[in-house]
N, C-alpha and C positions, 0 to 999 in steps of 0.2 A: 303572501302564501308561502308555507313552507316548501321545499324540494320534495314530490313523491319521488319514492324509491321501488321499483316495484320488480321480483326474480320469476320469471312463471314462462312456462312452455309457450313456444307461438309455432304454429302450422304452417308451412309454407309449401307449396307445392313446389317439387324440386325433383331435379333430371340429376340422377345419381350416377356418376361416373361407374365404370366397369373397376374391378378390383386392378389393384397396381401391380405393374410384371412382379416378380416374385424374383428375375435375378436382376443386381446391379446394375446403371446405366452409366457409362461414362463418355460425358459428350463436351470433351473439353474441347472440340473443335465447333464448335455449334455458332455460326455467327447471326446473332440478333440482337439487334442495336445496341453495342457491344459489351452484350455478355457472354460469359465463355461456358455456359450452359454446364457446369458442374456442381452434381446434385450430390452425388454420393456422401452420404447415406442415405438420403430421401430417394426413397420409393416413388418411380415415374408412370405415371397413368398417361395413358396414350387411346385409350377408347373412352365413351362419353354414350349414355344412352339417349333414346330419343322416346322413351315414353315417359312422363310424372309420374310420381307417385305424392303422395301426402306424408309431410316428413316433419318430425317435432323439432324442433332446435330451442336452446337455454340460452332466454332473452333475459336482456333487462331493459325497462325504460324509468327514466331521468325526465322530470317534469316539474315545470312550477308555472305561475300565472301566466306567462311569455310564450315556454317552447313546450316540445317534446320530441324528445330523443329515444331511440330504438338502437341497443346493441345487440351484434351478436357474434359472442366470444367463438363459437363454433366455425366461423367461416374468418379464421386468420386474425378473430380479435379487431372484427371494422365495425364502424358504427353502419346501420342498416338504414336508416335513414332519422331523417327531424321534419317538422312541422310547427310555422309559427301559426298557435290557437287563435290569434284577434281575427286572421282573415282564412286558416287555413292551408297558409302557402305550405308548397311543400318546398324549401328552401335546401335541402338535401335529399337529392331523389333515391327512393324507397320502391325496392324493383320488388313486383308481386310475386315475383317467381325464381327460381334459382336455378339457372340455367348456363350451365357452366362452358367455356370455349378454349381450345389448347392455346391461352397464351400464357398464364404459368410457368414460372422455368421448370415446374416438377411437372406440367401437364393442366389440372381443371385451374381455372380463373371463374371468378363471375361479377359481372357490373355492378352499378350502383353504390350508393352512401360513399363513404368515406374507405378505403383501405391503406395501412398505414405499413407501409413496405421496409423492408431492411433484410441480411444485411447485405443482399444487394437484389437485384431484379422487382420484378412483381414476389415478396416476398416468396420463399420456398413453401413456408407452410400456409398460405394464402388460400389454404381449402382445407384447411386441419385446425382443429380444434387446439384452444389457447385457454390459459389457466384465468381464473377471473376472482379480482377480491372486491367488494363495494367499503365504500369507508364514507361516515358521516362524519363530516369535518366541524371544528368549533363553531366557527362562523353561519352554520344553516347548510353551507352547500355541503353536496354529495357527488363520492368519486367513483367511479367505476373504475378500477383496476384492471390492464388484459397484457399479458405476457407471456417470454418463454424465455429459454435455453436457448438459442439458435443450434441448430444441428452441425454447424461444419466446424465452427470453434468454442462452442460452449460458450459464447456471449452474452451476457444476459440485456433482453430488451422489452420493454413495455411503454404503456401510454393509457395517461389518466382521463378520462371524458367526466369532467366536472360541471352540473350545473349550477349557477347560485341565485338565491332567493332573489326577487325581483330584477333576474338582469335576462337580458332578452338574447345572449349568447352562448355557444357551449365553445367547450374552453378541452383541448386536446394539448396534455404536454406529454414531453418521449423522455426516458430515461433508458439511458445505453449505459451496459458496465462493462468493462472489458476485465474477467475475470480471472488472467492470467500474466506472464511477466513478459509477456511479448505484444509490440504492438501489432494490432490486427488493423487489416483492412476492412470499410464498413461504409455503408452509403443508411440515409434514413429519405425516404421523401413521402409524400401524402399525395392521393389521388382520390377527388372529391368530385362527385357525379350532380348535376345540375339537369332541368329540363330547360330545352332550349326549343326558339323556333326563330323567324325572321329576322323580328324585333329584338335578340338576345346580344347585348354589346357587353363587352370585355373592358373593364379598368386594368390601365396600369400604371406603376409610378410614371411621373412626367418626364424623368429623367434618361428612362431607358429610351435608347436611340437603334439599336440593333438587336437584334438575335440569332440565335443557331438553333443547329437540331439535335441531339441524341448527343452525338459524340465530336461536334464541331467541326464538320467536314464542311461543313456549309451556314452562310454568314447570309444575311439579308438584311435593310433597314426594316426599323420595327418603330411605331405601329403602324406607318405607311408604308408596304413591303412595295419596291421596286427592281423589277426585272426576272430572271429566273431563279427560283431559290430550287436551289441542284442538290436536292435530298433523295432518299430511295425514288419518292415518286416526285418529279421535278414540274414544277407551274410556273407558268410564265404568268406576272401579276402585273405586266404593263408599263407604265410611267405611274402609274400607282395607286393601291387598293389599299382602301384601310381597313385593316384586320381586325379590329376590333369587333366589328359586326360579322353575327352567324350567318347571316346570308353570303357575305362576299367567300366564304371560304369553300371551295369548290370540291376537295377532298383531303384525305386524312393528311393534317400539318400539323408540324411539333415545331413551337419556340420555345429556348430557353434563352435565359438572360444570364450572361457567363459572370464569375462571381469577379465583385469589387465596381460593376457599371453602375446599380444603382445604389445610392445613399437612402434608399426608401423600403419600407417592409410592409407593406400591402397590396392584395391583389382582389379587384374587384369586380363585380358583373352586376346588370337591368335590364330585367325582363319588362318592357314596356308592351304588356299582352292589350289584345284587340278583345274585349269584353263580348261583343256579340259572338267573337266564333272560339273563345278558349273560356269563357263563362269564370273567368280568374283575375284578383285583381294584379297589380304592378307587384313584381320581387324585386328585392337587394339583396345580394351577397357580397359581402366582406370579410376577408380575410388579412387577419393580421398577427404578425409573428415579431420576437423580440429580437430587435437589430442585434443583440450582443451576442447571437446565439449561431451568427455566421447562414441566416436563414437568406434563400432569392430566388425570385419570381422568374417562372416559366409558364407556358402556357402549351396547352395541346387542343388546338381544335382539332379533333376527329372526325369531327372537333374538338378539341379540348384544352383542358387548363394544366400546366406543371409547375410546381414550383420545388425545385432541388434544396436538399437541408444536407450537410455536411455538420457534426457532429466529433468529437474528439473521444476518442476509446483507448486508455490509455497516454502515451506521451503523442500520437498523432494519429492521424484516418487518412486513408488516401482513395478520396471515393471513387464509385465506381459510375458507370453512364448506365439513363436507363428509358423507358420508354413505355408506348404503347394504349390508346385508351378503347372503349367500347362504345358507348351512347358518348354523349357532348360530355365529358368528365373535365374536372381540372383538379392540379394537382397542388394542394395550399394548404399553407400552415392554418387554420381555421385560428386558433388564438396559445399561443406558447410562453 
């Protein structure tokens, strides 16, 4: 089966932010898992309304016999969710509603699918509209193009979501240019939203032995976490809990796996579902990014998943720390 390509309005019912102050914000003192909350130029929205309205947004979906995929360039250029057709699964969760929360460093954020952040925080324009080009490639498959300018240093950054003819994955690669004679600093990482429940256990390479959090203040064995791990919100985990499984994790925890620990580039999840009471069968997610590309696995139960990408813009990057999920999200290269 060939790739559909398909450009056409989709309706989503959506909690429209209040318009953005009108003068400048400068909150270079702002501390949140360490960013330095400097937006200018970008316009900070600080209210959030609380009734729907029905709102059109410029989707595209990418499909072939395997999956189907929903982007949408409108909200920071993330993928909205995918579905594999044999059973269903919704193996990228697809939030029916768009309901935004101030964790944005410019103000609205909203869950779900995939958002693909740089160059630093929950991206700046993570609620703003991204330019989009589709491109039918030789080979059958088809790319969705979504980028910009970054606002602070005119950076240029995007990310292609390719499906191809009979492969049963989508395939997200980032292109960072650093478009001036200075090097710039720049972080890239992905935050990929999952449905979780008891039964939802966490892959990770065999290799990784520990983790930290945000900004490495705080060190724990990983994936059997022993004793207090002394984060914003500190848990005592025992003689030892294993982390992998959504149930053991008792409230919002961030691991990352600091760079050079593991020799491995994948991060994985099984939702082993109870059929009588979630009427769904068993999910896999895999995720897998190219080792040369300096990519490593983190995870964020919010639960959720992270996985940090450092990239080179210029002669070097010096990234930045970041954080933060909403439903069960993780943060992974899906395929680079």
């Amino acid at each position: 089966m060939d790739v559909i390509l398909k450009h056409e309005p989709m309706t989503i019912p959506t909690y429209e932010p209040y318009a953005a102050n009108t003068l400048p914000f400068f909150l270079e003192k702002k501390a949140y898992q360490g960013a330095t909350g400097r937006i200018y130029p970008v316009p900070y929205t600080d209210r959030l309304s609380n009734k729907p309205v029905d709102k059109e947004y410029d989707s595209y979906t990418l499909e072939n016999e395997h999956v189907k995929v929903v982007l949408l360039p409108e909200l920071g250029g993330k993928i909205h969710g995918a579905v594999d057709k044999h059973n269903n699964y919704e193996f990228i969760y697809q939030n029916t509603v768009i309901k935004p929360a101030m964790v944005g460093i410019a103000g609205p954020w909203v869950s779900g699918g995939v958002e693909f952040n740089w160059p630093q925080h929950h991206r700046p324009t993570t609620f703003m509209p991204l330019e989009a080009t589709p491109k039918k490639n030789a080979d059958g498959s088809v790319t969705v193009w979504m980028g910009e300018a970054e606002p602070f240093h005119r950076m240029r950054g995007m990310v292609g979501i390719t499906v191809y003819p009979g492969r049963s994955y989508v395939e997200a690669k980032a292109v960072v240019y650093n478009r001036t004679d200075t090097p710039l600093p720049f972080m890239w990482w992905n935050n990929l939203a999952v449905r979780v429940h008891s039964q939802y256990k966490a892959t990770f390479p065999p290799d990784v032995a520990y983790g930290n959090d945000h900004d490495r203040r705080a060190v724990i064995p990983f994936p059997v976490m022993k004793g207090v791990y002394k984060t914003a919100r500190p848990f005592d985990y025992g003689k030892g809990t294993d982390a992998t499984w959504f149930s053991n994790i008792k409230l919002p925890t961030s691991v990352m796996v600091m760079r050079g620990q593991s020799q491995m580039n994948f991060l994985g999840g099984y939702r082993a579902d109870d059929r009588r009471l979630h009427r769904q069968p068993a999910g896999l997610h895999l995720h897998h990014a190219r080792r040369d590309q300096g990519v490593h696995p983190g995870m964020v139960p919010h639960p959720c998943h992270r996985r940090n990408q450092e990239r080179h813009a210029g002669r070097r990057a010096v990234p930045e720390r970041e954080g933060r999920p909403g439903s069960f999200r993780r943060a992974a290269h899906l395929r680079a």
